[in-house]
C-alpha positions as a Markdown table, in Angstrom:
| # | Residue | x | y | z |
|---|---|---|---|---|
| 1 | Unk | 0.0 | 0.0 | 0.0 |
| 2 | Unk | 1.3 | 3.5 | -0.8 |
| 3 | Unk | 2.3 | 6.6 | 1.6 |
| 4 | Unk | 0.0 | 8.7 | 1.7 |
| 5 | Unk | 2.2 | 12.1 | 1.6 |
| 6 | Unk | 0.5 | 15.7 | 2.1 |
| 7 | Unk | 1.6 | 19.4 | 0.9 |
| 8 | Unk | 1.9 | 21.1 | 4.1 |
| 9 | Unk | 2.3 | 24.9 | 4.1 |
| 10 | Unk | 4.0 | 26.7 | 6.9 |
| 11 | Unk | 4.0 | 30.4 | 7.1 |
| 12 | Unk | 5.7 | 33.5 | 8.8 |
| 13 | Unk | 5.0 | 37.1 | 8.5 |
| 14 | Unk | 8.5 | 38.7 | 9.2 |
| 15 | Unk | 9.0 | 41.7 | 6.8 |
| 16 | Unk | 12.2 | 42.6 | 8.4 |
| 17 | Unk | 13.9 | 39.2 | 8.2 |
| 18 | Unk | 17.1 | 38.6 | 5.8 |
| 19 | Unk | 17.2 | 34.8 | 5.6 |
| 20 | Unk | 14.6 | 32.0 | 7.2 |
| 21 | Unk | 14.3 | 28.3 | 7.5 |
| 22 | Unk | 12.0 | 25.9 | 8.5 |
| 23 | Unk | 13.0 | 23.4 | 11.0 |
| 24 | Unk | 11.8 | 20.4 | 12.5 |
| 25 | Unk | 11.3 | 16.4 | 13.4 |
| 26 | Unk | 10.7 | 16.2 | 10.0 |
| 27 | Unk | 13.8 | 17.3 | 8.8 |
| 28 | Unk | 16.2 | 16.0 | 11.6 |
| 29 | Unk | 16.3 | 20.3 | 13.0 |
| 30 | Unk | 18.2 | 21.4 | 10.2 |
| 31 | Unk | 18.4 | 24.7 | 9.7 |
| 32 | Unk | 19.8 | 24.3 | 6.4 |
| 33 | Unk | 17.5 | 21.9 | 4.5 |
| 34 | Unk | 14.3 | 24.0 | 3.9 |
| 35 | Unk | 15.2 | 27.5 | 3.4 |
| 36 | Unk | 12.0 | 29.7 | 2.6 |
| 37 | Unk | 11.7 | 32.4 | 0.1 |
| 38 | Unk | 9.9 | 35.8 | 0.6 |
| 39 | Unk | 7.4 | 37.2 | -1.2 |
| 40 | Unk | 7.2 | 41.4 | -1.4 |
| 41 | Unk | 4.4 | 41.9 | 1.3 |
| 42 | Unk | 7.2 | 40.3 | 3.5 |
| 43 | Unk | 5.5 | 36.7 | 4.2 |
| 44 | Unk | 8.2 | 33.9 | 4.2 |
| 45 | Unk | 6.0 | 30.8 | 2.6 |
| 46 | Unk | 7.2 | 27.1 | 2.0 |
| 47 | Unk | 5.6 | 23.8 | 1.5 |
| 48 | Unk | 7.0 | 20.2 | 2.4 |
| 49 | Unk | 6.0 | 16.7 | 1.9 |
| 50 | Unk | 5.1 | 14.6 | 4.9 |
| 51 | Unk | 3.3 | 12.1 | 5.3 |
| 52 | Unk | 0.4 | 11.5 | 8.4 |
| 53 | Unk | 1.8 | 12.5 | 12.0 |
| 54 | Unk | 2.6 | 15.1 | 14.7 |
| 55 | Unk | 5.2 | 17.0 | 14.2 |
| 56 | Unk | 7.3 | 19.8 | 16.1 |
| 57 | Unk | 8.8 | 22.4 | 14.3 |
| 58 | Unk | 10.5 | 26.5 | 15.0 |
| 59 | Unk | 11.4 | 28.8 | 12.2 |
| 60 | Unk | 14.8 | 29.8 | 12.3 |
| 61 | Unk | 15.0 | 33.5 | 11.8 |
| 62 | Unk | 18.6 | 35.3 | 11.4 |
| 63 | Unk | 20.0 | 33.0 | 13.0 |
| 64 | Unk | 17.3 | 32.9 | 16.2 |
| 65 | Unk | 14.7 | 30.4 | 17.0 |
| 66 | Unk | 11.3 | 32.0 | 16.3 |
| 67 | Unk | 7.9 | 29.8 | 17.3 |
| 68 | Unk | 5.0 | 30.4 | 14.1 |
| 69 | Unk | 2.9 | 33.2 | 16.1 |
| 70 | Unk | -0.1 | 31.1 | 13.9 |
| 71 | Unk | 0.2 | 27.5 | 15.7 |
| 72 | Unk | -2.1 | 26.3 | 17.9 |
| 73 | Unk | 0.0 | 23.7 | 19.9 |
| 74 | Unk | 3.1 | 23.5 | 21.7 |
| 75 | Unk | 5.0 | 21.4 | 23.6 |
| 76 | Unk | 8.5 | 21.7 | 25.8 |
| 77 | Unk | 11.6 | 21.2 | 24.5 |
| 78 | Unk | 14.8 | 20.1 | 26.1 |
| 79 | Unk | 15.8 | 23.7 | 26.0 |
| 80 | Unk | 13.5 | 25.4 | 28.0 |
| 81 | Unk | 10.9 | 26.6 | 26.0 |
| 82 | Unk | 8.1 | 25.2 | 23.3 |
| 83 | Unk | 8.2 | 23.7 | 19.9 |
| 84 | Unk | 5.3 | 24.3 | 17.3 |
| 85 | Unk | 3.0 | 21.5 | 17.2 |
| 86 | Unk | 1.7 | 20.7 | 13.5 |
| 87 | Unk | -0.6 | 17.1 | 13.2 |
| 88 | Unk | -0.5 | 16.6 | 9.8 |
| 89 | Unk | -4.0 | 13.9 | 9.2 |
């Protein structure tokens, strides 16, 4: 039986940002895998392929961990403070 994978779109309003990345379980946290491009309004856009599951996820903005201001659910981290929740169904 095949995966069932599903287009997930994350976004982040952050005009004044130079450079952002999405991070996750999904990626292993790197920082340097999903880059996101910009679009002229100043929303940073991306969407990845994953198939059914919870995953935790931060942007990485300028070099800082930034939480999505849009997500609904956290939970702690190791380090203190929360990951973005995404259940992808």
């Amino acid at each position: 039986m095949a995966k069932v994978i599903k287009s997930t779109e994350f976004k982040l309003y952050a005009p004044q940002a130079k450079c952002v990345s999405l991070a996750g379980s999904f990626n292993n946290w790197d920082t340097k895998v999903n880059n996101i491009k910009k679009d002229l309004k100043g929303n940073w856009s991306t969407k990845i392929s994953l198939e059914p599951g919870k995953y935790e996820y931060k942007f990485f903005v300028d070099g800082s961990w930034q939480n999505d201001p849009s997500c609904v659910a956290c939970e702690a981290n190791a380090f203190g403070s929360q990951n973005c929740v995404v259940e992808v169904k």
